[in-house]
C-alpha positions in Angstrom: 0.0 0.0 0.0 1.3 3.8 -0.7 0.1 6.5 0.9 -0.6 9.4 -1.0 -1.1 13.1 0.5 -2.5 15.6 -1.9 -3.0 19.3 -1.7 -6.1 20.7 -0.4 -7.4 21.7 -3.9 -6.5 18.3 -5.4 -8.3 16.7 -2.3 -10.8 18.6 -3.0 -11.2 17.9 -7.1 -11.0 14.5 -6.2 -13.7 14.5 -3.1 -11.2 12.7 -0.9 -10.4 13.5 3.2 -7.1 13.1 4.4 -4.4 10.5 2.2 -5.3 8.8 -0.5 -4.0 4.5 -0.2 -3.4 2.8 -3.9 -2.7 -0.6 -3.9 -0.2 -1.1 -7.0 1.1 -4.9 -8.4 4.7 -3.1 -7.7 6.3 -6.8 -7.1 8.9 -4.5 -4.8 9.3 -1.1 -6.7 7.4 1.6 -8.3 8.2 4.6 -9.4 6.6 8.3 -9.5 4.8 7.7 -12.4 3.4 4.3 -11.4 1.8 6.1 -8.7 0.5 8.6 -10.5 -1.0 6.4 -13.3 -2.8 4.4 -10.4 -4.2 8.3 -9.2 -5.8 9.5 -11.8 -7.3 5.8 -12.7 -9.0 5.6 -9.5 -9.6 9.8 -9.6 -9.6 10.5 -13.1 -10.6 14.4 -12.2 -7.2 14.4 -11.6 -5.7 13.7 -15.0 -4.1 16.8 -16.4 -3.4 18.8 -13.1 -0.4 16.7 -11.3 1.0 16.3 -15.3 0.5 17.2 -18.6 -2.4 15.6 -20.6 0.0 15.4 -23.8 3.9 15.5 -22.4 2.9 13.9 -19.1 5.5 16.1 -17.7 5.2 16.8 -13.9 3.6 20.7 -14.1 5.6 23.8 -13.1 4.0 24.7 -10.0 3.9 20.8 -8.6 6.0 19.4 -6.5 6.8 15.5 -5.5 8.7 14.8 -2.2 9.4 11.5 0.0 11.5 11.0 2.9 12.2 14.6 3.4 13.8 14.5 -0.5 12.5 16.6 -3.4 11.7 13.8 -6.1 10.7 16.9 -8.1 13.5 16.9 -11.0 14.0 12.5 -10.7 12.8 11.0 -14.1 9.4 9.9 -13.2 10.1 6.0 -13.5 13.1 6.6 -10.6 12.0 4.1 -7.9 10.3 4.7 -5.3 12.0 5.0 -1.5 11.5 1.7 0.6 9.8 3.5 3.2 7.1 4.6 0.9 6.6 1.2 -0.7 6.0 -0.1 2.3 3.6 2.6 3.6 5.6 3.6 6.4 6.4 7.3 4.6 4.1 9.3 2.2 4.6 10.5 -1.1 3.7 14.1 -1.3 2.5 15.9 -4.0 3.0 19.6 -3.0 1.3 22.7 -5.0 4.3 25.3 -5.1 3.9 29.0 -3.8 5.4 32.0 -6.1 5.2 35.1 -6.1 5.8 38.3 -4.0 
């Protein structure tokens, strides 16, 4: 099981309290992107505003971090920390602030 914490507006889109749990056939690793194919399947309102429909790049103002580590600028099929795999840590999927 991974645990997935989402932004209050994604939470929100999606009609979801508190983390999200996917289930993924990871047989021991899975990636970035693996998780977030397994999001928008179950919460396809979601397709489009973690990535881009078309590139499937991550977008500008989102941010991934697990185990106190940016995952941000990893390619997206970069494994997964243990801890997360094993639902002990969270990935996060954090809306960036700019501006000033």
């Amino acid at each position: 099981m991974i645990r997935v914490k989402l932004p209050t507006h994604l939470r929100n889109l999606a009609h979801v309290d508190g983390e999200v749990e996917l289930d993924l056939d990871h047989l021991g690793e899975a990636s970035v992107s693996m998780v977030l194919d397994a999001l928008e399947d179950r919460y396809p309102v979601l397709r489009g505003t973690i990535r881009d429909l078309n590139t499937g790049k991550r977008r500008a103002f989102v941010r991934y971090f697990a185990c106190e580590r940016d995952l941000s600028h990893d390619p997206p099929d970069t494994p997964l920390p243990k801890e997360v795999l094993i639902g002990d840590e969270p990935l996060l999927i954090v809306g960036a602030m700019a501006g000033g």
